[in-house]
N, C-alpha and C positions, 0 to 999 in steps of 0.2 A: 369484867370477871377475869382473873389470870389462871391462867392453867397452870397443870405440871406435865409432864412430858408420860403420863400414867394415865390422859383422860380415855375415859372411853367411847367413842362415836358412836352412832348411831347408822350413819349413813354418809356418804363422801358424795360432793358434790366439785366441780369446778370453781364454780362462782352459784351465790348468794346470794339476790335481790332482794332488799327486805324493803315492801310499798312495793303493792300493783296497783299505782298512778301512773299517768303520763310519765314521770321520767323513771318507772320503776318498768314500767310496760318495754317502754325504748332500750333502755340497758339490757335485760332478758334477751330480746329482740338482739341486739348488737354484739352481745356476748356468742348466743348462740352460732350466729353469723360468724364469727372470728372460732368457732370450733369447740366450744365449750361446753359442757353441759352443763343444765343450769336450773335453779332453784328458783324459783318463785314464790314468796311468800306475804297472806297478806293480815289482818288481825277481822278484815270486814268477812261476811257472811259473800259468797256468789250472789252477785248480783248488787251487790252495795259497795262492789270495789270499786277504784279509778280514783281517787281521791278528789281532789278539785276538780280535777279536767272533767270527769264528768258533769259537774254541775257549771261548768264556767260558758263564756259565750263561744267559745272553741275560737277565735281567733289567734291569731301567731302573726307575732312582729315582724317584719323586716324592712328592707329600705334599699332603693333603686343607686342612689351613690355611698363610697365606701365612706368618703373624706365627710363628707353631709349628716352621716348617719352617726359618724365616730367624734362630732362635734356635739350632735343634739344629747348623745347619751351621756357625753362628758358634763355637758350642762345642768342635765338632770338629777348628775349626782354629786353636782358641787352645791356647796362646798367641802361634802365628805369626800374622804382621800380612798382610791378605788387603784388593787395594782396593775398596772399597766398593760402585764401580758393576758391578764382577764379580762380587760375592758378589750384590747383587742378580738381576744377569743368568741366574744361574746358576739362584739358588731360585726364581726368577720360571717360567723353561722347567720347571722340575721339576713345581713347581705346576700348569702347564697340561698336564702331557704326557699327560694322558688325550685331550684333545682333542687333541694334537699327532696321536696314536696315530692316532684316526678320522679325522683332516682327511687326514694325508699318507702315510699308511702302509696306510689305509682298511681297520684291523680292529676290530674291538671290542676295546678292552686287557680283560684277563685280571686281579684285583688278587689278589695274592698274602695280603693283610694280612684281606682279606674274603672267604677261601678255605676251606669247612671240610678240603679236605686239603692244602692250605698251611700254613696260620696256626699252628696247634700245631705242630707237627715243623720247624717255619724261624723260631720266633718271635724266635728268639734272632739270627739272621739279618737278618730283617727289622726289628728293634730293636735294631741290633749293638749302641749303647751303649745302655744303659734308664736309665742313673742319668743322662742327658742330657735338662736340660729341650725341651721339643719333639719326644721322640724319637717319640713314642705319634700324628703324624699322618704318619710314615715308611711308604711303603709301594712292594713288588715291585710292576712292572707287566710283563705279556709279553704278545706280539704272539698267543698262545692256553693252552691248558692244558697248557704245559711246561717244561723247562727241558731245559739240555745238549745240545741239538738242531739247533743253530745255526739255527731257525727264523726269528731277526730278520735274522739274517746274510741268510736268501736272498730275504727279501722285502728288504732293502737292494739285493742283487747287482739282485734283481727289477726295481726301480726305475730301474737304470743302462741293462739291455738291453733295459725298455720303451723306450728312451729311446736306440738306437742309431743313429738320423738325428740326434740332435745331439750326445752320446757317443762319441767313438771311446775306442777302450779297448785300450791295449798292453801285453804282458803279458813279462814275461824281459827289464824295459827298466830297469836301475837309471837313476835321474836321476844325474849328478857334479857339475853344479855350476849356481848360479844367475848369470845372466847379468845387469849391472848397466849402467845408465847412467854414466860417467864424472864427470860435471856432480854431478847430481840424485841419484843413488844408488835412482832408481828401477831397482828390477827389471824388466826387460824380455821374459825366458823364462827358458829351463832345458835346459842340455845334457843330453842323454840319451843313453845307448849301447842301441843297437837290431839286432840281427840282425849286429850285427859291425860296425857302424857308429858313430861319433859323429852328433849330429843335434844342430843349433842349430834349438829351439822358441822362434819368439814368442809371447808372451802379451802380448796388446795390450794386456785389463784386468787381469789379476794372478796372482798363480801364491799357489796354498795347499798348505800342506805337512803332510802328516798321514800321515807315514811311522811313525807308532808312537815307541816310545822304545827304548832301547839295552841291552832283556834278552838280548841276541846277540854283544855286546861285550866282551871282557873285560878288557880295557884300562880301559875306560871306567866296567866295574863296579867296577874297583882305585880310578879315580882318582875318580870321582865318590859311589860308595859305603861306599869300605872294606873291601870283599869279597876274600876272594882269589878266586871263582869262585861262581856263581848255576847252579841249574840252572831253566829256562825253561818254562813249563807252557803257554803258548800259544805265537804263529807263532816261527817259527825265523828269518823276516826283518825282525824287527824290528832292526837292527843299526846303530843311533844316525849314519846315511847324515844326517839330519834336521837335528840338532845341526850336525853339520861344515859341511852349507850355511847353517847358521842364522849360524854365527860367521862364516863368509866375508866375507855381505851384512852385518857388523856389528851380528847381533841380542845385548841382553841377553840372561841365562837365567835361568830360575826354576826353585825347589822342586826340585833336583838329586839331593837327598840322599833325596826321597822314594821308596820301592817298596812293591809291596804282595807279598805272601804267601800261599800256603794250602797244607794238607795237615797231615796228623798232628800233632800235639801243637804246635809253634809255626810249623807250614808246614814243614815236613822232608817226604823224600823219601828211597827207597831210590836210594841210588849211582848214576849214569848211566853212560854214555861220553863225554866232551868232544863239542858239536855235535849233544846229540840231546836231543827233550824228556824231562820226567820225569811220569812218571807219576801223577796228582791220585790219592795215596794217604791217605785220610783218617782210617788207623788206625780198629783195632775195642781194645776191652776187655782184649784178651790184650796189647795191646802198651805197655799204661800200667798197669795192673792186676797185680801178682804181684812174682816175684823177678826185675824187670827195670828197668833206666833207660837215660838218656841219658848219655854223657861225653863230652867237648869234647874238645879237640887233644891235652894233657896226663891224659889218664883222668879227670880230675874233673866231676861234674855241674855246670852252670851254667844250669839252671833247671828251674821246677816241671814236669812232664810228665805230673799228671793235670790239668793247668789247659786251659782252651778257652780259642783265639787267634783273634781276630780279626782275618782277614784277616792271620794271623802275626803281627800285633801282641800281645804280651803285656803284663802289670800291670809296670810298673816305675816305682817311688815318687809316684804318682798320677799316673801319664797310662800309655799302651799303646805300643809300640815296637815294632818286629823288633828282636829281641836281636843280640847283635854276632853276626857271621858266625863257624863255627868251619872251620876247613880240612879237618879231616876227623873228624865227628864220628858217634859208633857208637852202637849200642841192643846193649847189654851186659845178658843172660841166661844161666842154666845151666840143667841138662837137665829139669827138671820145669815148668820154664816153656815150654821150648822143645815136652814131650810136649801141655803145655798147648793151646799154639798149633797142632797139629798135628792134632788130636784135636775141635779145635771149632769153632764154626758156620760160620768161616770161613775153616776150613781149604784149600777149594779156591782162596780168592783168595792165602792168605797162603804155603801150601808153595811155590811157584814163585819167592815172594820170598826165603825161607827157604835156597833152592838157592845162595846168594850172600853166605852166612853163614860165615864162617870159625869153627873152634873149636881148644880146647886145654882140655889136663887141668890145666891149673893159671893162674890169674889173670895170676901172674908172665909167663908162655911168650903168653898174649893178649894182655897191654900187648906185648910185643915185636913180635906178628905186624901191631897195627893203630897203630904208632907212638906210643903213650902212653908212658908214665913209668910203671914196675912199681910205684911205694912208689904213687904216687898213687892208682893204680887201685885196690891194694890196701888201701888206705887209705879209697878211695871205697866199699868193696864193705862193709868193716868198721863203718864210721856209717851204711852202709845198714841194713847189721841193726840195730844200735843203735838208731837212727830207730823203726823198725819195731815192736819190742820194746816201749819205751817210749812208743812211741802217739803221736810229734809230732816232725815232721819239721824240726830245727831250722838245715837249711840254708834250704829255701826252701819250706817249709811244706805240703808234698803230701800231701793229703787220707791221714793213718795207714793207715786200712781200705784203701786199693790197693796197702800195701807189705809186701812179706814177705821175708827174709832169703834171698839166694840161698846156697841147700845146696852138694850135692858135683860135682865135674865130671862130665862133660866142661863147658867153658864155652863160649858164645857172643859172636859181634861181628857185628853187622851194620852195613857201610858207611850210611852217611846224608849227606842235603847239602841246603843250606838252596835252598829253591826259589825262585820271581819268577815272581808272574802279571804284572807290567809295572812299568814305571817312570814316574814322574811327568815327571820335568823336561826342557826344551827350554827352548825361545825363551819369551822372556813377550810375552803380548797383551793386550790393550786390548778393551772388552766391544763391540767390534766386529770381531774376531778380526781385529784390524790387528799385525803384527809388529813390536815396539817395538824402537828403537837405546838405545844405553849412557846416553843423553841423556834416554830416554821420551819418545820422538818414534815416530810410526809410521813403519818403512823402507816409499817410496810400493810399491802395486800389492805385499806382500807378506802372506800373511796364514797363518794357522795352524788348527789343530782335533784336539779326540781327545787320545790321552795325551803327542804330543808336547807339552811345556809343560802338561802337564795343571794343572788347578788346584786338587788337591790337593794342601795345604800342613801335613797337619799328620798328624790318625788318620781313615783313612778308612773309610765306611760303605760296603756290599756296593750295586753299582746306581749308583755315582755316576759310573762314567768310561764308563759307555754312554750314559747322562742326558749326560753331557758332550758325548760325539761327535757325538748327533741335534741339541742345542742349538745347540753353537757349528758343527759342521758345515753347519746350518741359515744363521748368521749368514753366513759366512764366504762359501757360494758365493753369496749375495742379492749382499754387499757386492763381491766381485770380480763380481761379471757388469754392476755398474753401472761401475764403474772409475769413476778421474779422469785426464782426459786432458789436462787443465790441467797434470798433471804430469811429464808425458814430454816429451825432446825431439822434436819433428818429425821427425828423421832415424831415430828409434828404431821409429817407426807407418806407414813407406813401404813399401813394393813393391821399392824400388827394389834393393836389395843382397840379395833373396831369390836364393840359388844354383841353379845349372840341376841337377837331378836327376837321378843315376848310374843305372842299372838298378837295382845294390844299395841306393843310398836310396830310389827306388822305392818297392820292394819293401819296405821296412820300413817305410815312411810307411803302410802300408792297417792298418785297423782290425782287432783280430782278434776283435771282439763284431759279429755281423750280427744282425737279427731274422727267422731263417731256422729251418724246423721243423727239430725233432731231425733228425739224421744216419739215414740206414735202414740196418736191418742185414738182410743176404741172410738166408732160412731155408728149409728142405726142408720135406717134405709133412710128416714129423713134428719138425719144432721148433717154435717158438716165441717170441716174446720179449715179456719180462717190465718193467717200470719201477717205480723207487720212490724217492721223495724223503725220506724219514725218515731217512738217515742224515745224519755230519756234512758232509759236502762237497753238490757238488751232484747231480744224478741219477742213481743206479744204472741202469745197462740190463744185462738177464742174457739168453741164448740156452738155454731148456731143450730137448733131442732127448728124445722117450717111445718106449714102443712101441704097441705096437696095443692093448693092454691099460691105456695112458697111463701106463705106471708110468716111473719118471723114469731114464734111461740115461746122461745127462750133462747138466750144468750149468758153462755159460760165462759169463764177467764181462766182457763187450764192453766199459760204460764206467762210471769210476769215477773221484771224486776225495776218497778218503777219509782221513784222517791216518794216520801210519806204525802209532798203536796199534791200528787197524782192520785192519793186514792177515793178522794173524794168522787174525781170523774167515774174510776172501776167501781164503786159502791151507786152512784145515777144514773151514767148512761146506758146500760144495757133495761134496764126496765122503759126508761124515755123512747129508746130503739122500738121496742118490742111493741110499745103505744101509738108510736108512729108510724108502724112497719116498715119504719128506713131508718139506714143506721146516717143519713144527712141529718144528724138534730144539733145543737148549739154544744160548743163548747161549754166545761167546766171552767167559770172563772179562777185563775189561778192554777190551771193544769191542763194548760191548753196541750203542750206535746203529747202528755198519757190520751187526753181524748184523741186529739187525732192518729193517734197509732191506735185508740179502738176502734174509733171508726175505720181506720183502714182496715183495720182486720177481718173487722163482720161484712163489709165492702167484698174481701177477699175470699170469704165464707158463702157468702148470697150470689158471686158470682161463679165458683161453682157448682153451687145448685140448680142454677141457671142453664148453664151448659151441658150436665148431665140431664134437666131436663128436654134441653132441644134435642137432645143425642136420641130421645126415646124414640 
């Protein structure tokens, strides 16, 4: 969007964050630090912000040699051409982010690579490629001893609302468009809609954009991908808003074509509903193992399914890939496979998947119900056995010993769809997170961070787009809180054409992060309230009522910001509690963090009541 030198503000700000993720968190954070004041803004509701990083394994890359570390990353992203002073930039922050950890984060990193219950069971993980020279000084770093807990997440969040006398922080506020000097093409602010309102933000020193990338698009996954459709395994806001301002202000784009992957055999996923995430199902042994495979759009298999993917990336003719996208592709088994899976270790996780399994008595009747080609399917099922029989899998080589001929019907089809933990490409930067034009010019006062433009350009290793966020996140708010004012017009940095304020603008100008205690919640002579931070959002608060015998009568969920796979547990375990008079009862499959941050909570709850009992 271009200005004229006539706009009217709203509200003046230093700098501009737009994405409260991991590198929108850290920028804020970095900006304010260098003197700024600073804007926060995000499009998700409180408590649904953070972008990835919230739902990621919170891991962050680094590596113990420079020379080692600046070899394996070169490897990784050949043979795409990567510039120089970014590849440095990058392995340089990686290398130091042990210190990073302790200076700015102020924990002791955790190393995953020097862990005895890490290191065996993730080695593969933490050495995604091992035939990669340099790969051996790779290593997990987390902010303590865990993962999947969004614990880097809330020491990020942490760092914002320490920080809310120079932070303000607006939340249900998409940005629409960047606001440009006419002249100079310096950015100026950033339209935002707020409370039902437009609102013209200046940013005197510059506006950073770290809105994630466009696994919520699907337009953009057709035109930039090739997918007919992705299902999302982190935030549900990440909806390539990013991109569209980037092309506005005239930015180049890079690594487009990149995404990453996980879950079962090459990143697959049981079936979703269009608009929801999917579930990180990382298959067990019964689903690669026996009289079962994968078949693409036309019934036919199109790749190996006892092979382990990296980050969905698979072997293809010496480098790793996400295979092509299929539109709807099934996990095709019949009945002794299916008694198989039903009957074993991980039965309780897997029947519920099971439920969403169409069948039929004959191969033919199954290609028709899940859109295959009958000859093909049938055709796929008949070189299965063959395969099998003869001990060597001559379409795509799947280890003999995990295939055996599927018998008699009834037959099975289970929906599948290729997943995205995120997408690389956006705007390209300059290792000053300065936002480059078509010309490789930095656009003044714009800058970037995180996986919008990520600078993953080739096969990527686990830990590197969090390494990325704190890094360039890092650069990004140093560099806009200095600004250059050399480069704006004077009429762009006045007072003068700021607009008088509606009640409604107002009211949507005030911050909605205070550094004010928790909220109270009312309780009777027998309740109590409970809290607990261990789950994935941020803090559980529970209201337990007992009786006089303290045994547990009701359990309430006052507040909570957990992801949608969590509420299964807040909708079971507080009745299960209540049945068992202890809140020790089993986890919700599939939402194991929300339960055990309930159960800590009522834990936290009962043993209050406890201690005000002995007190009597």
């Amino acid at each position: 969007m271009q200005a004229n030198t006539g706009i009217e503000w709203d509200t003046t700000y230093d700098v501009v964050v737009v994405g409260f993720g991991g590198a929108g968190a850290t920028a804020a954070r970095f900006a304010a630090d260098n003197g700024a004041k600073v804007l926060l803004v995000d499009s998700a509701p409180e408590g649904q912000e953070g972008g990835n990083t919230r739902y990621c394994a919170q891991l962050i890359g680094s590596g113990n040699d420079y020379d080692q570390l600046y070899s394996y990353y070169s490897k990784l992203t050949a043979p795409m051409d990567l510039d120089e002073e970014m590849k440095e930039t990058f392995v340089s922050g990686m290398f130091h982010m042990k210190e990073y950890i302790k200076d700015y984060l102020e924990v002791e990193p955790y190393s995953f690579d020097q862990s005895p219950k890490y290191n065996e069971i993730l080695k593969d993980a933490i050495h995604e490629y091992p035939e990669f020279p340099g790969v051996e000084t790779y290593d997990f770093l987390t902010v303590h001893d865990g993962m999947f807990d969004a614990a880097l997440w809330k020491l990020l969040k942490e760092k914002v609302t320490d920080r809310s006398d120079k932070i303000d922080v607006w939340y249900e506020s998409p940005a629409l468009h960047l606001i440009q000097d006419e002249q100079h093409k310096t950015v100026l602010g950033v339209q935002i809609k707020r409370k039902g309102v437009e609102l013209n933000v200046q940013a005197a020193n510059g506006v950073i954009l770290t809105l994630g990338g466009f696994e919520n698009d699907q337009q953009k996954i057709q035109d930039y991908l090739g997918a007919s459709s992705l299902a999302p395994l982190g935030s549900l806001y990440n909806q390539g808003a990013g991109i569209d301002m980037a092309i506005e202000a005239g930015a180049q784009l890079w690594h487009m074509r990149n995404y990453e992957s996980l879950g079962m055999m090459h990143g697959l996923a049981v079936r979703v509903e269009p608009g929801s995430r999917a579930a990180m199902d990382m298959g067990t042994d019964e689903f690669h193992i026996g009289s079962i495979f994968v078949a693409g759009d036309d019934g036919s298999r199109y790749f190996n399914e006892s092979e382990g993917n990296r980050h969905g990336h698979i072997y293809n003719h010496g480098t790793w890939a996400v295979p092509q996208n299929q539109d709807h592709p099934h996990l095709i088994f019949d009945q002794q496979q299916y008694d198989k899976i039903v009957s074993g270790p991980a039965a309780k996780f897997l029947k519920p998947l099971l439920e969403k399994a169409v069948s039929a008595d004959t191969i033919a009747d199954l290609a028709e119900k899940i859109g295959a080609v009958p000859e093909i399917l049938a055709n796929e099922v008949a070189d299965f056995a063959l395969f099998a029989e003869q001990g060597r899998d001559y379409r795509y080589n799947r280890d003999p010993q995990t295939m055996k001929a599927l018998g008699a019907g009834p037959y099975y089809a289970l929906a599948l769809e290729q997943t995205v933990l995120n997408t690389q490409g956006g705007p390209l930067r300059n290792s000053k997170a300065e936002v480059l034009d078509i010309n490789n010019e930095p656009i003044p006062h714009l800058y970037s961070a995180g996986e919008l433009g990520g600078i993953c350009a080739n096969q990527y290793q686990g830990g590197g787009n969090i390494a990325e966020c704190l890094i360039f996140g890092k650069i990004a708010g140093e560099n806009a809180a200095r600004g250059d004012v050399d480069t704006m017009t004077s009429a762009s940095i006045t007072e003068e054409h700021k607009s008088p304020a509606s009640s409604a603008k107002s009211a949507a100008l005030q911050s909605d992060v205070h550094q004010e205690a928790a909220a109270a919640y009312s309780t009777e002579s027998n309740q109590f309230i409970g809290q607990s931070a261990g789950g994935i959002g941020d803090e559980m608060v529970v209201r337990i009522t007992v009786d006089s015998e303290l045994a547990l009568e009701k359990i309430e969920v006052l507040q909570q910001s957990e992801s949608e796979h969590g509420f299964s547990a807040i909708e079971q375990l507080p009745e299960k509690m209540v049945a068992a008079n202890s809140y020790d009862v089993d986890v919700v499959s599939g939402a194991s963090s929300t339960s055990r941050a309930l159960k800590a909570a009522v834990k936290d709850a009962l043993e209050k009541a406890q201690t005000q009992e002995a007190a009597k």
